[in-house]
N, C-alpha and C positions, 0 to 999 in steps of 0.2 A: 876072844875077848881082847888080845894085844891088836890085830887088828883094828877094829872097833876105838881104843884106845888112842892108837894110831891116826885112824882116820881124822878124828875130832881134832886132833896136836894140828893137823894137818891145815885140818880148817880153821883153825885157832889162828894158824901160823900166816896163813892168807890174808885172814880180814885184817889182822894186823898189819901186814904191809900195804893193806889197800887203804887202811884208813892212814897210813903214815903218806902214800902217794898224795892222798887226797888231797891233806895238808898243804901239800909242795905243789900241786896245782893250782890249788886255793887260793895262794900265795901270789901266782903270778897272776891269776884270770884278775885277782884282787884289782891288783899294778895295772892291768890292763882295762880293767872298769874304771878306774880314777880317771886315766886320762883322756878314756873316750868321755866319761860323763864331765869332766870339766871343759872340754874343748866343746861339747852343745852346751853348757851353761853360757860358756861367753860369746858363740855364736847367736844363741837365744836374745843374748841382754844385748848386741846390737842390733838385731832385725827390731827389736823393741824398743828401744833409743830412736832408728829415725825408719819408721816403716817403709818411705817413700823412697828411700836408698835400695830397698832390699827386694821389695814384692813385687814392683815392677818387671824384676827379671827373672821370675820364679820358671817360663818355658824355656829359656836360654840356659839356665842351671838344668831343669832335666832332659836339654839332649842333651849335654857335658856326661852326666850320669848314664843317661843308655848308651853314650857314644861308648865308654869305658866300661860299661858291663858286656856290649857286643865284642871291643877289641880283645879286650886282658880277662874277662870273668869264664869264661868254656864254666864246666859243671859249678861255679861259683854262681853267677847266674839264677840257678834253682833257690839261694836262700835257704828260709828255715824249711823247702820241701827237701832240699839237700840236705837237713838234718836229721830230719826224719825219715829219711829213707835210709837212711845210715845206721839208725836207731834201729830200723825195724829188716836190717842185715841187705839192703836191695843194693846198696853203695857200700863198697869198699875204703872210702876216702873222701875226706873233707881237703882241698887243699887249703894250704895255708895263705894263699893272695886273698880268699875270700874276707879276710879281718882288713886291711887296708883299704880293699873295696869298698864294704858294707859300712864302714865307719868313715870315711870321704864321703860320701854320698849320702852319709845319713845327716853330716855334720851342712852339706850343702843342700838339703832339705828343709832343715832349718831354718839357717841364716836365710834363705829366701822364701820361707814362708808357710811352707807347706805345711798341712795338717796330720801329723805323723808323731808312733811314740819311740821309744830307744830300747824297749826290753829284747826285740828282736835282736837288734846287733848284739846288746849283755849276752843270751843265748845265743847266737853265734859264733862270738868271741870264744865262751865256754867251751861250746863243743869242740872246736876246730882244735885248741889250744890239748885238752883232756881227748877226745879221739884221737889225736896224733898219739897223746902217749900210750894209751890203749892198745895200740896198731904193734907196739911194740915188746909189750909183754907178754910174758908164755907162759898165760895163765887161759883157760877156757874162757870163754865168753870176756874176755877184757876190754874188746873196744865197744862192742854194746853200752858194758856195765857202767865205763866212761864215759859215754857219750850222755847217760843220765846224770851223771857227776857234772858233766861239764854245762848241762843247760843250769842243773840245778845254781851251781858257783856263779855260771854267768850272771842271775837274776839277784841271787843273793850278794854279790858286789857291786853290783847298782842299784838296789834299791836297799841293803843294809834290813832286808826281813829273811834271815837264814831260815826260819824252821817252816815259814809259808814258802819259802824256796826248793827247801829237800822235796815237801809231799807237792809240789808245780811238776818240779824235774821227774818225782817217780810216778804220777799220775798223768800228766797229758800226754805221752807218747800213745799209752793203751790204754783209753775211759777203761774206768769200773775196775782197775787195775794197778795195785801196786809192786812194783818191781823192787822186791827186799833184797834180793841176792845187792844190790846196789845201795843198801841204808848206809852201812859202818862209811864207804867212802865219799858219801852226797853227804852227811853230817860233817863230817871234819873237812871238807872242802865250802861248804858252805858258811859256817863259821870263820873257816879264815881269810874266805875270801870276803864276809863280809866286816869281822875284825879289821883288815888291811887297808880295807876301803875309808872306813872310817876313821883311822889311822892318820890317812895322807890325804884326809881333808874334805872327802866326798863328801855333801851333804844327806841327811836323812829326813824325809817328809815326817811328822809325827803330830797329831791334834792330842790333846790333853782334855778329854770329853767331860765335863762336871754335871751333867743334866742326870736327872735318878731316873731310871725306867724298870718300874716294878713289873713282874714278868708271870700278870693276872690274867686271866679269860678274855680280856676284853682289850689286853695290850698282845697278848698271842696270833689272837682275830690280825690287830693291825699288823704286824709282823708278816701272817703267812699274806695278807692282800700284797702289799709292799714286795715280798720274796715273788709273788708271779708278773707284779708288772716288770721288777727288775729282769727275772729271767725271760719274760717274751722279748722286752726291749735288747735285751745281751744276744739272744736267739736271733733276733733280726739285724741286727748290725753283723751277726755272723752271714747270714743269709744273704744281706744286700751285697758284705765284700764282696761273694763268692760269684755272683750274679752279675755286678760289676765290672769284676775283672775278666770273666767272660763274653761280654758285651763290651768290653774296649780292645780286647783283643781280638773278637770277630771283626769290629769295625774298623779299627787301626791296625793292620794285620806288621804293617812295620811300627817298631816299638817306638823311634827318633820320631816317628810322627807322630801317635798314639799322646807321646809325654809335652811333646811342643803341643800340638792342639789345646791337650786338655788343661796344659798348664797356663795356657792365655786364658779357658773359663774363670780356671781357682785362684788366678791372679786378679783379675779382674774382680770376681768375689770376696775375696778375703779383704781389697781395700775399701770394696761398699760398707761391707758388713763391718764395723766397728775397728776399720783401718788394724786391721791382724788381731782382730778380741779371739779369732778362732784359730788363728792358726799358730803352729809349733804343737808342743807336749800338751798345751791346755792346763798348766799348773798355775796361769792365773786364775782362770775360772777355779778353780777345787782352792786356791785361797782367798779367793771371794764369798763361796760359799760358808767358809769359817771362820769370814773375819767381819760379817754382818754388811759386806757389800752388795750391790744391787746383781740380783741373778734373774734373769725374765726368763719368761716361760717356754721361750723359744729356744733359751740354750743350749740343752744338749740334745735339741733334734739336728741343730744347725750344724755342730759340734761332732754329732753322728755321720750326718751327711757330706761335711767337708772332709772327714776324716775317711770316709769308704773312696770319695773320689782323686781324691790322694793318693791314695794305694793303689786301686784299679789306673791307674796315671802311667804307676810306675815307679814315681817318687818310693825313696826308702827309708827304714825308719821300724816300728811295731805299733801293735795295736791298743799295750795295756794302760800305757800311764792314758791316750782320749779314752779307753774307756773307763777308767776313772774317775776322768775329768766328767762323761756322761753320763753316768751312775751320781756322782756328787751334784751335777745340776738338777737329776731327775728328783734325786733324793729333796732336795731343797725345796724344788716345786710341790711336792706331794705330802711336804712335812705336815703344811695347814689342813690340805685334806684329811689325813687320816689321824690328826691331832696328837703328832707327835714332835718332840721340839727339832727345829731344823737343822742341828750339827748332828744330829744323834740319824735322822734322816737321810743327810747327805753322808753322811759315811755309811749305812748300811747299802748305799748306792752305789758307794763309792767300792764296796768290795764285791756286793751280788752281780754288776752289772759285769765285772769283771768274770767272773765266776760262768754265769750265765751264757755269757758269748766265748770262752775255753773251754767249756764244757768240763768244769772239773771242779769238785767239792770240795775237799779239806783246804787246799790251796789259799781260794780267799778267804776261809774263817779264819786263816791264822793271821793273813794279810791285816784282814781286819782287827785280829785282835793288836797286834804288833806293832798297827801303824797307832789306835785307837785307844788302848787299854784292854788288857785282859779282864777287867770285871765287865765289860760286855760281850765276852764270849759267848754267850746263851745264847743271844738276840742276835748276833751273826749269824750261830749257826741254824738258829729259824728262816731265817731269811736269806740266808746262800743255799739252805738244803732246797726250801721252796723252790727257790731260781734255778737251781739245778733240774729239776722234774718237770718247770715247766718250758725250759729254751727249747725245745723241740729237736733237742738233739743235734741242735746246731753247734758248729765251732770253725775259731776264727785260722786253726790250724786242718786244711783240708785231707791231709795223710794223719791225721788222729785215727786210730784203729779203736774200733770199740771192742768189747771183750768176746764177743761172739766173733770177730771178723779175726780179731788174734789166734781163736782157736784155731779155728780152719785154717793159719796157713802151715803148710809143711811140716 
């Protein structure tokens, strides 16, 4: 029985210091999401000021970018697969150049044009920052359990939605799978780092939803249609990256050429196409669609498609805030179809579509309620579960282990 007693003290005594680490990471990942996400605010607001300054030179910026991931990046390089090999014990160590990297290159992505989102670097700010500490402690499983800590903080200090951030961090490493041993320190890391953030000024995206959506037989129906286009369209944007970036690396087997080629196409593209309406985060687009401005039909395929050749390029940056932006335009277009009102639409897009292409459930309903209102949480979660079962099991992160695949290793 002392035993027993013991033991529990024991664990008591752990979570305790792991949620008090948490904090103290939280803190800084915080600090360090401020000033990567204000440094692309203001690289943003000038590629947008005079486009013809910026887009022009968007191949010239990504060999700058591959020249300095070939020279200085060695296992920094891999990105968020470096995360999650890390995550799932393959890598020992995230070094610490990778945050200097990942954040120059994201920020010069940007400012020239490119169709790329930020939540990658957030998450690998996190990790690198929280695995370092991890690596450190001598406690069992501590850099694993860190390493979920640290996507989680990452995401939650850049985008200021802590409790869609805890179930993001314990849910995408393993679909179908949450890693609790790691709750107590992803919660108080993720609050403070997204406390901090908003603190020292980060802005936070948030719509104030007033449309009533009674949640009848016949508004269910529209819901689950809505939840499968979301998650085919989420599935496929997973699918194209994937295919993509395999097919520019077959083709451009050197990477300095792969990013100059293809960045003459996307530059070239981006100033036909609505002189940069598509390129960067796409956070005009998703405040168009809720501020009653003109959203055409074409725009989140456009939106989709710049943004997978973006990435397959080389260009760096993440996936979530365009798919967002692609979920909020799809939403818009389909509002009239399925005769539901169109902010109520584009945010359910705005989070399925997300959901859909990470292959991960709870994640965007909280997103959704957090960014949306919680009195629409029903209707999110119709509509994200839907888009969950039907993305085909795609995801935009390729070392995601699903639960079966977890079993079986080791």
């Amino acid at each position: 029985m002392q035993r027993t007693i013991k033991a529990i003290q024991k664990t008591y005594a752990v979570q305790a210091m792991l949620g008090l680490l948490g904090v103290l990471v939280g803190a800084v990942v915080g600090v360090l999401d401020v000033g990567f996400g204000k440094g692309l605010l203001y690289v943003s607001s000038l590629r947008t000021l005079h486009p013809w300054m910026f887009l022009p030179f968007l191949p010239l910026a990504g060999v700058l970018i591959a020249a300095c991931y070939r020279r200085f990046g060695g296992k920094s390089s891999k990105g968020m697969n470096l995360v999650f090999a890390a995550g799932h014990g393959e890598e020992a160590e995230i070094p610490l150049r990778l945050i200097p990297l990942v954040v120059g290159s994201t920020w010069l992505t940007h400012l020239f044009g490119g169709s790329a989102g930020r939540e990658g670097v957030a998450v690998q700010i996190g990790a690198t920052v929280s695995h370092w500490v991890g690596r450190h402690l001598s406690i069992q499983d501590a850099s694993r359990i860190f390493l979920v800590v640290g996507m989680s903080e990452g995401f939650a200090g850049l985008f200021q939605t802590p409790f869609a951030a805890i179930l993001f961090g314990m849910e995408v490493l393993a679909a179908k799978e949450l890693r609790s041993e790691a709750l107590i320190p992803t919660l108080t890391a993720s609050i403070t780092a997204a406390m901090v953030s908003h603190r020292l000024g980060l802005e936070k995206f948030t719509v104030a939803l007033t449309d009533s959506v009674p949640l009848d037989a016949v508004t269910l129906l529209k819901l689950t249609v809505l939840g499968v286009v979301f998650g085919v369209v989420g599935g496929l944007f997973a699918w194209l990256l994937k295919q993509a970036k395999q097919w520019a690396a077959n083709f451009w087997q050197n990477p300095l050429m792969r990013i100059a080629v293809m960045g003459v196409g996307l530059s070239i593209a981006f100033l036909l196409l609505g002189q940069g309406r598509y390129s960067g985060l796409g956070t005009n687009l998703i405040e168009a669609c809720f501020a009653q401005q003109p959203i055409y039909a074409w725009d989140w395929a456009l939106k989709l498609l710049l943004t997978v050749l973006t990435l397959a390029a080389g260009f760096q940056g993440g996936e979530v805030t365009p798919l967002f932006s692609i979920g909020a335009c799809l939403g818009s277009v389909l509002a009239g179809l399925v005769g539901l009102p169109v902010p109520v639409a584009a945010a359910l897009g705005y989070a399925a579509v997300f959901g859909g292409a990470s292959n991960t459930l709870l994640a965007p309903m909280l997103i959704g309620a957090e960014v949306f209102g919680f009195s629409y949480l029903p209707c999110f979660f119709v509509v994200c579960a839907v888009a969950y079962v039907f993305n085909a099991n795609q995801c935009i992160y390729p070392l995601q282990r699903r639960k079966s695949e977890e079993e079986s290793q080791p």
